[in-house]
N, C-alpha and C positions, 0 to 999 in steps of 0.2 A: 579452248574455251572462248579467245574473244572471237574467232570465226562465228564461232555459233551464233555470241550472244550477236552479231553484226548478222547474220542471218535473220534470225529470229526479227530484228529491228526492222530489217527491208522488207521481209516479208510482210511484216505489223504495217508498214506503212504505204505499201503497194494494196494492199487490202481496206486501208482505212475508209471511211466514209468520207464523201465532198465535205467541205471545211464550210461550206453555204450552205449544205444540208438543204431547207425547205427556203433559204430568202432567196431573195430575187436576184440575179448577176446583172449589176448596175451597168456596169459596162457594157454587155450587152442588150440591154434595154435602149441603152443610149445610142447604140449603134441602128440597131433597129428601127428605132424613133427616125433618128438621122435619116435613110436611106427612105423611110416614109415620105417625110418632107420635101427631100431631093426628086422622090416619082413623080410627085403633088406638082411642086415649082417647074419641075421639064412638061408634064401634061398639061399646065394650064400657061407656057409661055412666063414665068413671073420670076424673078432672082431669087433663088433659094436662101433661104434663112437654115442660120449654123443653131447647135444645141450649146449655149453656154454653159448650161447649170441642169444638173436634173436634182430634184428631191421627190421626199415623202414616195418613194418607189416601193410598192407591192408588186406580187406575181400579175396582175391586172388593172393598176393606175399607175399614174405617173404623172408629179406636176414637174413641167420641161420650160425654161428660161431659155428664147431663141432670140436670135436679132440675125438683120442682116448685112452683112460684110464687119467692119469693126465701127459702126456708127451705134453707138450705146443709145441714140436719142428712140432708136426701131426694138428694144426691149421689150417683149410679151411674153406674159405667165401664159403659158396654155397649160388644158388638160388633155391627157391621152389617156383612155383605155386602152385595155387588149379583148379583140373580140376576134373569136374565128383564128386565132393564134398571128392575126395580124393588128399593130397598133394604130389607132386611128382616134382623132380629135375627139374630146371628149362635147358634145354639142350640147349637150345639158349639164357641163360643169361650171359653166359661167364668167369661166376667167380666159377663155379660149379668145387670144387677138388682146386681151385689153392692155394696156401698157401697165409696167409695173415700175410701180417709182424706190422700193429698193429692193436690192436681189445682193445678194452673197456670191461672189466667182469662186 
C-alpha cells in the first residue's frame, strides 16, 4: 500500500503544472536584462553596469536598479520592455538613466 500511495505521489508530481504557472521567472528576466546591458557596454566600448534590484516584473516590463562596479552614487531606475522576445530600454518610460535616490537591495 505505501508503494502505491508513493507511486501515485511521484507520479502526481512529475505531472504537476510549473509552480509560476503564467508569472514571469524573475530570475530569468534578470539574467536576460543582465547579458542585454553586457552586449550594450562591450558594443559601445563603456563599463557595464551590474542589475542590483529588479521589481514590478511582468512577462513584458521590467523596472531594473543598475549601477556600475560597487559605487552606489551610479544608481539608475531604468525601464525595460521585452519586444521581439529580446529586452531592451524602455525609451518612452521615462525613468531610463535617471538616478534614483532610494532603491531596496
Amino acid at each position: 500500500m505505501m508503494r502505491a500511495l508513493f507511486f501515485v505521489v511521484v507520479l502526481g508530481t512529475a505531472c504537476a503544472q510549473s509552480i509560476t504557472g503564467t508569472h514571469p521567472n524573475i530570475p530569468q528576466t534578470r539574467l536576460d536584462i543582465q547579458g542585454a546591458i553586457d552586449a550594450d557596454a562591450k558594443a559601445h566600448s563603456q563599463p557595464s553596469r551590474s542589475v542590483v534590484n529588479i521589481n514590478n516584473v511582468t512577462p513584458d516590463r521590467a523596472t531594473v536598479f543598475t549601477q556600475v562596479g560597487k559605487d552606489e552614487s551610479t544608481r539608475h531606475e531604468e525601464s525595460w520592455v521585452k519586444v521581439g522576445g529580446a529586452w531592451k530600454p524602455d525609451a518612452a518610460g521615462g525613468v531610463a538613466g535617471s538616478p534614483s535616490a532610494t532603491t531596496a537591495n
